[in-house]
N, C-alpha and C positions, 0 to 999 in steps of 0.2 A: 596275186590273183590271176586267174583264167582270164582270156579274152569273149570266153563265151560265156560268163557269170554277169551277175545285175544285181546291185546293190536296193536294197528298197528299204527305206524309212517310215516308219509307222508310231501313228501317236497310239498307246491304249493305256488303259486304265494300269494301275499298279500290281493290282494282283494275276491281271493277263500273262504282263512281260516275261514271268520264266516261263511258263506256257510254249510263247513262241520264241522263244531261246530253244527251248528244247524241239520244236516241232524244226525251226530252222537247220539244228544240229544233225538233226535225222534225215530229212533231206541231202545235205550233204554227205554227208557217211553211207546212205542205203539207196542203191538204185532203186527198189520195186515200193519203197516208201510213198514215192510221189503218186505212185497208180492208189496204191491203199489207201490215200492220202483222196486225193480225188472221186474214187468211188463211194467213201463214204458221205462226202460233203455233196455228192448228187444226189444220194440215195434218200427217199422221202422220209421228214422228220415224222411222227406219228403225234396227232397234237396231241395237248396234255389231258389227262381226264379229268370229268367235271370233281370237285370237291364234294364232299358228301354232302355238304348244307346245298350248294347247287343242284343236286338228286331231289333232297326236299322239296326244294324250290318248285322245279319242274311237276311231281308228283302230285303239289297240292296245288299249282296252277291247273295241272289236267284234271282233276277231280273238282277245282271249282265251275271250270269248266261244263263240266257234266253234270253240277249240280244246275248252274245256269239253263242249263237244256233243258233239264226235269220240272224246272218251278214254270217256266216257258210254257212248258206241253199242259201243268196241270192249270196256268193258267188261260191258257187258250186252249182246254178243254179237249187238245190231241191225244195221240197216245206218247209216252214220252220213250224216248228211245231207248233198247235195250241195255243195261248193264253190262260194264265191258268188264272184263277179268282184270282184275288190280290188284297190286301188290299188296296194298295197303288195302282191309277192308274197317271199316268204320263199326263198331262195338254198337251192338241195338239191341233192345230193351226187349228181353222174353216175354212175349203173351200167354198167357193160360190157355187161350181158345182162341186163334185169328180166325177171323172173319176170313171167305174168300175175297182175295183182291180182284175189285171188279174193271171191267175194262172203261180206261180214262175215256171221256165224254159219252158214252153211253150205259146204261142200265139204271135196275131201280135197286133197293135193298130193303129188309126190313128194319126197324128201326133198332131193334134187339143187333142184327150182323151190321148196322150202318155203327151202334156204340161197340161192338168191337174192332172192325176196323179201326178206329180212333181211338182206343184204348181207354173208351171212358165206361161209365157208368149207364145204362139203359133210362134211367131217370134224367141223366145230364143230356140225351139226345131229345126228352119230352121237354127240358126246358127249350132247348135252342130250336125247335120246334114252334112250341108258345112264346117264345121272342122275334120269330120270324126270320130266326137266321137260315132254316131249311127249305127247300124246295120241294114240295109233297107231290106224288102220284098218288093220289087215293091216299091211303094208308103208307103208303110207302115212301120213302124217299128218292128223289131226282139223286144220285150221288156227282154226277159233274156238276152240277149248278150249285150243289150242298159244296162240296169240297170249296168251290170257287170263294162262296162266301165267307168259310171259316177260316180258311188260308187269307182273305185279307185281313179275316178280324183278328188273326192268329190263336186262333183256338182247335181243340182237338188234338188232332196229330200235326198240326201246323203251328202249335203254342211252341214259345222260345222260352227259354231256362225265363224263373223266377213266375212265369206267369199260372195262373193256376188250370185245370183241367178245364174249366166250361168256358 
């Protein structure tokens, strides 16, 4: 051997060793190796990409997210912040005739556009009326303070699977 060569001992795993048997062999046989050699082991790794299930992940963390903000606003009677463009949009239930959505914590509605809003029946809005879950201007309905209380009682458009319309 040379007097300008160095011998180096290395522990690695088994299936490494021809690896650098051979990286070792090139080295010594190719001068511009070691540059090639070098420039790519500086050269930035690019981390690895998220896993599809990790995409889900993040997608349905941002969307809970942004549900969190929306039930926030409607119930502290803000406006809830706009709808951001999303990959994923969530499948909703065709109306025959929506009611105009009115703006969160202010306005009144009649009680005919307050049961469509909510997707219910004209009758089911005179009961929740005469049970006192509504909040009346006149003839009409408060809809932030109505909303407020059917959203706790989960009725309406704030009922969860299995519950019934009123």
């Amino acid at each position: 051997m040379a007097a300008d060569t160095q011998q180096v001992n290395v522990r690695l795993r088994p299936d490494h060793a021809d690896l650098v048997r051979r990286v070792a062999a090139r080295l010594k046989a190719e001068d511009g190796f070691a540059g090639a050699l070098e420039n790519l082991l500086s050269a930035a790794v690019p981390a690895p990409s998220p896993k599809p299930s990790e995409d889900r992940v993040v997608a349905l963390e941002a969307a809970v997210g942004e549900l969190r903000q929306r039930v926030a606003a409607l119930e502290g009677g803000g406006v809830p912040p706009s709808p951001k463009a999303s990959s994923t949009k969530t499948p909703t239930k065709p109306k025959a005739t929506a009611a105009p959505a009115p703006a969160l914590g202010t306005g009144i509605m009649s009680k005919a556009d307050y049961a469509r809003w909510h997707g219910v029946s004209r009758p089911a809005v005179g009961k929740w009326s005469e049970a006192g879950h509504l909040t009346m201007a006149g003839d009409k309905v408060d809809v932030a303070a109505s909303d407020r209380c059917l959203s706790a009682l989960g009725m309406g458009r704030f009922r969860t699977e299995g519950k019934g319309a009123t």
